[in-house]
Phi, psi and omega in degrees: 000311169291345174273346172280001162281331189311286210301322181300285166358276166333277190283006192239359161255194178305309198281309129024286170286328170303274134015302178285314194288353153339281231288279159349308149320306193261346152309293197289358200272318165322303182301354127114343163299357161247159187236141161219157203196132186254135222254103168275127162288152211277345171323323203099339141346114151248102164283113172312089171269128178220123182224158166291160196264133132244129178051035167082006155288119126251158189250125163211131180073050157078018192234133160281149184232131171267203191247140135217128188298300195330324158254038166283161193216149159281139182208121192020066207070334174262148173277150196234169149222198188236154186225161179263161180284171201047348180262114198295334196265128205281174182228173178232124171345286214282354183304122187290003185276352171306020167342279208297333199313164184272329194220135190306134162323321198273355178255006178294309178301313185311316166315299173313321164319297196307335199270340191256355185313131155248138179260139170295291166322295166311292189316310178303277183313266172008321198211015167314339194242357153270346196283312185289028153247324196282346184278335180278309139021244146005273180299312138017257204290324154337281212289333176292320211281292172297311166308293192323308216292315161315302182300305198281339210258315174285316175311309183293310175317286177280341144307315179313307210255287169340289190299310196305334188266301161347318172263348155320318202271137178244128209280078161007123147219000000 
């Protein structure tokens, strides 16, 4: 029984999902038809983009980006690179020639820090409506447990007494 809570658990939150769609990443990444690519958006954003290859091309948001491996990065197991929106060619974060770029290594880190955080408080809203069916579960199956667990303690108590009046009784002979 814990283990089909885990696995329901596993695949039915966020980290679940994260995780399958990860592993489904680096399968199609390999196979060399994809592209991933962390986006800083004109927001001020950083988005995880994964797209499909056309012509050594790929699209996002109607605008094309190309790829160069020579400044890919792993970034949470797929390799990546990083692109500014609108700049088709990816460029690399740590590089000192960046003067001019809009956003810093160190808040380039941060962000990225910031993306792996985990809040307890959001995940529980979040996911308040798988925790309250595994808790009535959970409180459920206690109670079939307890009735079951009751029923064999009297069956046993009086079957128990029985056999016991039984061995008792001494037959004249």
């Amino acid at each position: 029984m814990f283990n089909v809570f885990v696995i329901m658990v596993l695949v039915g939150t966020g980290i679940g999902k994260d995780a399958w769609q990860r592993f489904w990443w680096k399968i199609k990444h390999r196979s060399g038809k994809h592209a991933y690519t962390l986006m800083a958006t004109k927001s001020g954003n950083i988005k995880e983009v994964f797209a499909k290859i056309v012509e050594n091309k790929f699209t996002w948001n109607e605008e094309s980006y190309v790829r160069n491996p020579r400044i890919t990065r792993n970034y949470r197991g797929i390799p990546a690179n990083f692109h500014r929106e609108g700049c088709p060619t990816p460029i690399d974060p740590w590089a000192k020639d960046l003067a001019d770029w809009a956003i810093s290594t160190g808040e380039l880190d941060d962000v990225m820090v910031a993306g792996n955080e985990f809040d307890l408080k959001e995940w529980l809203d979040k996911n308040k409506g798988i925790i309250a069916i595994v808790i009535i579960a959970i409180v459920g199956l206690t109670a079939v447990n307890i009735f079951f667990g009751y029923s064999t303690f009297q069956m046993m108590r009086d079957g128990g007494l029985e056999a016991l009046k039984g061995a008792m009784e001494v037959t004249p002979s």
